[in-house]
N, C-alpha and C positions, 0 to 999 in steps of 0.2 A: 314425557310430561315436562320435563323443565327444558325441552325443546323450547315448548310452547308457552315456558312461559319465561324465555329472552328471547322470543321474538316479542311476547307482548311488551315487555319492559323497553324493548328496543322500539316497537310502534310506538311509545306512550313517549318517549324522550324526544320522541320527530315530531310530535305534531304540540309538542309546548312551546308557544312561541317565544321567540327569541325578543329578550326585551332591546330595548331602543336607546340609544347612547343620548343623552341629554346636556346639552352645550348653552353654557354662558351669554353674553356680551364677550366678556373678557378671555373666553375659553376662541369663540369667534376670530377674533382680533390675534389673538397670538396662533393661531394656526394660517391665518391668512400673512401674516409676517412673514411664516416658515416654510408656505407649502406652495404660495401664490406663484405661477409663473413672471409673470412682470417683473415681482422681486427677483426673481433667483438670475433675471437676465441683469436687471439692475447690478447685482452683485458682481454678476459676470463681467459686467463691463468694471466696477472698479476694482476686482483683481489687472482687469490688462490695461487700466492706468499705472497701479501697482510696477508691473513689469517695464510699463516704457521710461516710468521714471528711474527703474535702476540700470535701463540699459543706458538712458540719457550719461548718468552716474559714471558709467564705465570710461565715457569721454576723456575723462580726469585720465586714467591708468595711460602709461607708454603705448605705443601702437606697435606692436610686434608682429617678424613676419620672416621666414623662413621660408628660402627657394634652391633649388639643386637641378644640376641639368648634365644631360652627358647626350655623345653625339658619336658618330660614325660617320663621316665622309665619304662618296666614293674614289676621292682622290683627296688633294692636301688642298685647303682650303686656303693659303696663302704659296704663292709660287712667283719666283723672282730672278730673274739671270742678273748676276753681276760679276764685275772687275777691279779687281785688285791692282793697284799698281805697284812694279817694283823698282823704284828708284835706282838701285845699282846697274842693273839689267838694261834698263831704260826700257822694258815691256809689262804689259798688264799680264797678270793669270786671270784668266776669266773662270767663277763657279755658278754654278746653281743651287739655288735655296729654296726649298717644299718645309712647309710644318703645318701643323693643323689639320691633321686628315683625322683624329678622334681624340678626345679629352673627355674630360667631366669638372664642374664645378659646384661650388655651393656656399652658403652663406646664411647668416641671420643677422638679423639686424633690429635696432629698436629705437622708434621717435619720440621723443616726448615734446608734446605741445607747449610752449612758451607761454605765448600771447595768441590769440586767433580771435582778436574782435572783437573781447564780449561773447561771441555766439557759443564755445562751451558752457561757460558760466549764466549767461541767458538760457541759453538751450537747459538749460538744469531747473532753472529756478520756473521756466513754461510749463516743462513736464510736469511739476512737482503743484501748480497751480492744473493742471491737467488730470491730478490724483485727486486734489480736492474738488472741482467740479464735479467730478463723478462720484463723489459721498453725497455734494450737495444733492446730486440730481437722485440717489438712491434713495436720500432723505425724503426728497418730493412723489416718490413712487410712495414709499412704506404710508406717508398722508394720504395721497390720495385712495392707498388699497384702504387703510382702516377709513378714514370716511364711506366711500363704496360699500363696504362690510357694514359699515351702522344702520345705513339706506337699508336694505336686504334686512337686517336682522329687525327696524324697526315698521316695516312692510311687512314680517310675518307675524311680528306682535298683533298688529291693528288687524289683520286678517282672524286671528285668534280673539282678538276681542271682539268683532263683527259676529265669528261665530256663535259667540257666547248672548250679545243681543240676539239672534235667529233662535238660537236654545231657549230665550223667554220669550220670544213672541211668540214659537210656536204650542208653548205651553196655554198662554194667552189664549191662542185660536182654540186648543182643543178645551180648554173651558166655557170660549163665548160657544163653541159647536156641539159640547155638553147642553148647557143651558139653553141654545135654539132646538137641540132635538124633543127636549125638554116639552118646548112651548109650542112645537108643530104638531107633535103628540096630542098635547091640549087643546091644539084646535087654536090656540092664541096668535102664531104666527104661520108665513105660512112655505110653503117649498122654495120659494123663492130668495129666501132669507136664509137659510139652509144651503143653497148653493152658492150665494155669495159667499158666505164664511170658505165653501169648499173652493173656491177661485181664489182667495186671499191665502189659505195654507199651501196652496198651488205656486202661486208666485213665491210665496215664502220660502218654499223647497227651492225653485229655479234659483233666488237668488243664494242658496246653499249651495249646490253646484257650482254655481259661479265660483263662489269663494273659495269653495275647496281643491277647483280646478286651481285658483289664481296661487295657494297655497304650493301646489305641486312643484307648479316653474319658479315661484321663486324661491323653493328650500332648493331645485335644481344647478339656480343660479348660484347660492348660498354656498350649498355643497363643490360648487367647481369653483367660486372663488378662495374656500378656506384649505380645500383638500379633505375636506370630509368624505372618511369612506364608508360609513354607513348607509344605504340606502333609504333605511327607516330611522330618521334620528329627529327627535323634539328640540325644541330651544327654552332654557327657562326664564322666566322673569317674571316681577309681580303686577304684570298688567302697569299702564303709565301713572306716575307717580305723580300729589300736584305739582305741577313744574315751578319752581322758584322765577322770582323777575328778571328779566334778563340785564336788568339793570345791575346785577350782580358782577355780569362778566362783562361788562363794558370796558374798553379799551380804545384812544384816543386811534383816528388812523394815520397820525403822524407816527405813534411808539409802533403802531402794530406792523407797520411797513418795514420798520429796521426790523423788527424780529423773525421776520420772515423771510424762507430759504432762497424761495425769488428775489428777494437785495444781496443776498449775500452773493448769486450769482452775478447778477448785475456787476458788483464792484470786482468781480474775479475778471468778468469779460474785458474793462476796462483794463485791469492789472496784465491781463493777458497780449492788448491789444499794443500797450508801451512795450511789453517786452517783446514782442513781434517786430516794432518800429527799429530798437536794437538791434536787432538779429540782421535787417535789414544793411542797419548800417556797419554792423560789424564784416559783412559779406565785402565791402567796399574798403577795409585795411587791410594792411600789411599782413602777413601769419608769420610767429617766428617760433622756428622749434631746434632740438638741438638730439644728440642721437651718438649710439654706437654699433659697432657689427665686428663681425666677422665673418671672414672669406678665407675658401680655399679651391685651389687649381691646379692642375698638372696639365695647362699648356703646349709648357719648353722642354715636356718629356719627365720629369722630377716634379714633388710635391711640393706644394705652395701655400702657404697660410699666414694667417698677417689681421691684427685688428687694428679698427679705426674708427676715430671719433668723429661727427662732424657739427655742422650747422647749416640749417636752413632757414633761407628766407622765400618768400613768396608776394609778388605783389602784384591784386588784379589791377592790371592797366585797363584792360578793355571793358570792365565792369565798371567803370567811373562813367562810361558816356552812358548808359542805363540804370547807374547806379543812385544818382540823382534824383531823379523819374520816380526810380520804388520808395525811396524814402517820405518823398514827398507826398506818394502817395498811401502811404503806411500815417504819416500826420493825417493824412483827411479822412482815414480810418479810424484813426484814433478820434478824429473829434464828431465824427458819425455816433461811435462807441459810447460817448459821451451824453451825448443827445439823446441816443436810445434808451439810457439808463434814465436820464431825469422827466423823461415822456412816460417812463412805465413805472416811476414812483409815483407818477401823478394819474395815473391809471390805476395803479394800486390803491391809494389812499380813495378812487372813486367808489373801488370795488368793494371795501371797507364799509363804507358810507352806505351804499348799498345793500350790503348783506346783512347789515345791524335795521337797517329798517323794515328789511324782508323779516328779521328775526324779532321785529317788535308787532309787526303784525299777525307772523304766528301766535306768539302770546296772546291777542287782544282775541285772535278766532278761538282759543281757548276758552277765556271767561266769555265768550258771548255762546257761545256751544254752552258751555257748564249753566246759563241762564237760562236756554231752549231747552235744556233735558229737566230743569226745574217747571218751567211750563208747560214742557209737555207730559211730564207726568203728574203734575194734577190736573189738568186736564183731562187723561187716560182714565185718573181715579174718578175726578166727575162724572162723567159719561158712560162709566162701568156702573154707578151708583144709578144715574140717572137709569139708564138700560133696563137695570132690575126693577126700577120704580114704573118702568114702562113710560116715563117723558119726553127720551129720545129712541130714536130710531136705531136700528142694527146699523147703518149707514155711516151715521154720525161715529157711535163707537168703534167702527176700523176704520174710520179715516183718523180719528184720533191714534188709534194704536201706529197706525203708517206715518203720522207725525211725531209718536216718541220712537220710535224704528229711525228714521230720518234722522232726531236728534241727538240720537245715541249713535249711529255713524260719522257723523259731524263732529261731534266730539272726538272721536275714534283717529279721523281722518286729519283733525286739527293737532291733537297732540303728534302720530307721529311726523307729523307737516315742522312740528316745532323740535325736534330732537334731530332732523334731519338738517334743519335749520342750524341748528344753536353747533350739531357737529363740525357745519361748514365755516360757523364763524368761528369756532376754536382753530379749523387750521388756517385761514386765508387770516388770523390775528396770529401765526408762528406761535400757539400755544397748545400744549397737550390737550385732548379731550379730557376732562375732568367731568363734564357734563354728564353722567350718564343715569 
């Protein structure tokens, strides 16, 4: 008996469905910060600016280095007859002299860099404009994912309100398909009337399907953008809110261009492009460094050690006849650099201009929507009135219901057209979404 009855307790806790995790706007947005792929490469990439700038760094330190060598000969590796002369005698002795048939050696030793060009000291300050670019550029990902993520989250809103207009028209239909079985019963109207209403909740279903399908891929897209691991998970919101004038967030496109992570790069590439021009020419002076070590050998047969200081100079001769050439052509880079940057401010401020206009005509498709769902719902009411009074036809009354269907999609499709909008001009104006 109480076998049976934790299995039953045990069938009864399998088959309660499992509720469904229910995610924000802002629940969206910060998972997609954390979990996005894009980001987490972004990231990747400025930890290994990180790292080049601290190897750049190491430049600066002595250059240390440590060698030892030992050897075996099969004979003496220096060999020499010679003669002695002895003055009193008036004859030479002649000997012979071998050495070097094995030893060993060794040493360390340490440079420190003087002067070398500039290119330490550039080489430092590239890298370190190297680390910033890649925050800049992570900044431009982490924008572009939460815009992406608004798109997505504000596509399954308008889906979900699409739904909700199908949930009253097709309350609608089974009321007009009440009141015609009504009147064919009566002999008033006649079969034909009857299967039109049944053709209009036919389409009414298809286009549920439709939407419900359209819902699937894109919580799918949702879910792979944010790292949602829910399979079943809702999104909340209060349905679109009136949207305020956009006149609010207006922003000239001259401010909105410096704010934006796009000029910041811009001025880095330039800053990046002089210090490259340096590098160049520092490749073409002198290098001077100075240094100590220590050696030891055994030769002459006996141990040998001995330290010593020294100084070096270094100077490319043969890089002055190419050396020219690069610098020169390190200037026409630079003033390329230049060019590129004030062409894509002015491409900027176009896009600006642009996107504030796109975002004023979403506005306007809003209240002209918000006037067609006023017409067509008294219109809907007329025609429902008229219907019963028998002055219009069944005809009339679903094509009206298909016009407040229509207008209430419109609506639907204009608001999120305008949060998609307004999200795009908060980032191409270098400004937080605030809109939401």
């Amino acid at each position: 008996m109480r076998t049976n009855l934790f299995f039953t307790i045990l069938l009864s806790a399998c088959t309660i469905p499992a509720l469904s995790q229910t995610y924000s706007l802002d629940d969206c947005k910060r998972m997609a910060l954390e979990h996005n792929r894009q980001i987490q490469s972004s990231r990747i990439e400025t930890e290994i600016a990180l790292q080049t700038r601290r190897e750049a760094f190491t430049n600066y330190f002595p250059s240390i280095s440590a060698a030892g060598t030992i050897f075996n000969a099969n004979h003496n590796t220096i060999q020499a007859d010679m003669a002695i002369p002895i003055p009193v005698m008036g004859m030479e002795m002649p000997f012979s002299l071998a050495m070097l048939k094995h030893g060993k050696a060794a040493g360390i030793t340490a440079v420190q860099p003087i002067f070398a060009g500039g290119q330490i000291f550039n080489g430092n300050k590239l890298s370190a404009i190297g680390e910033e670019v890649s925050r800049f550029q992570l900044k431009l990902s982490e924008d572009e994912i939460l815009e992406t993520t608004e798109q997505y989250f504000w596509q399954l809103i308008a889906l979900q309100e699409k739904l909700n207009t199908i949930a009253t028209i097709e309350k609608q239909l089974d009321n007009i398909r009440n009141d015609v079985e009504i009147a064919v019963k009566a002999g008033i109207s006649t079969r034909n009337d009857l299967l039109r209403v049944e053709l209009q909740q036919q389409e009414v279903q298809s286009n549920r399907l439709k939407i419900e399908n359209g819902m699937r891929i894109n919580k799918l897209l949702l879910k792979q953008y944010t790292g949602i691991q829910d399979n079943n998970f809702d999104i909340s919101c209060d349905g679109f809110q009136e949207p305020e004038s956009p006149a609010l967030y207006f922003i000239s496109p001259e401010e909105a261009v410096i704010r934006r992570t796009e000029y910041q790069l811009l001025n880095k590439n330039v800053e990046a492009t002089k210090l490259q021009k340096r590098m160049t020419l520092g490749k073409n002076l002198p290098s001077v460094g100075v240094g100590a070590g220590y050696l030891y050998h055994d030769f002459t047969g006996r141990d040998n050690d001995f330290g010593m200081v020294f100084a070096t100079v270094s100077v490319p001769i043969s890089s002055w006849w190419g050396g020219s050439h690069a610098v020169k052509r390190d200037k026409l880079k630079l003033q390329q650099a230049e060019n590129d940057r004030l062409q894509s401010i002015e491409m900027m401020q176009i896009e600006v201009q642009q996107c504030w206009h796109e975002l004023q005509e979403a506005y306007e498709q809003i209240l002209l929507s918000q006037k067609s769902i006023a017409s067509a719902t008294e219109n809907l009411r007329l025609n429902e009135n008229y219907f019963h009074a028998g002055t219009v036809s069944l005809s009339d009354l679903l094509d009206a219901q298909t016009l407040f269907q229509q207008s209430k999609d419109q609506y639907t499709d204009a608001c999120s057209e305008y949060r998609t909008r307004l999200s795009r001009y908060f980032r191409i104006t270098g400004r937080q979404n605030i809109g939401q």
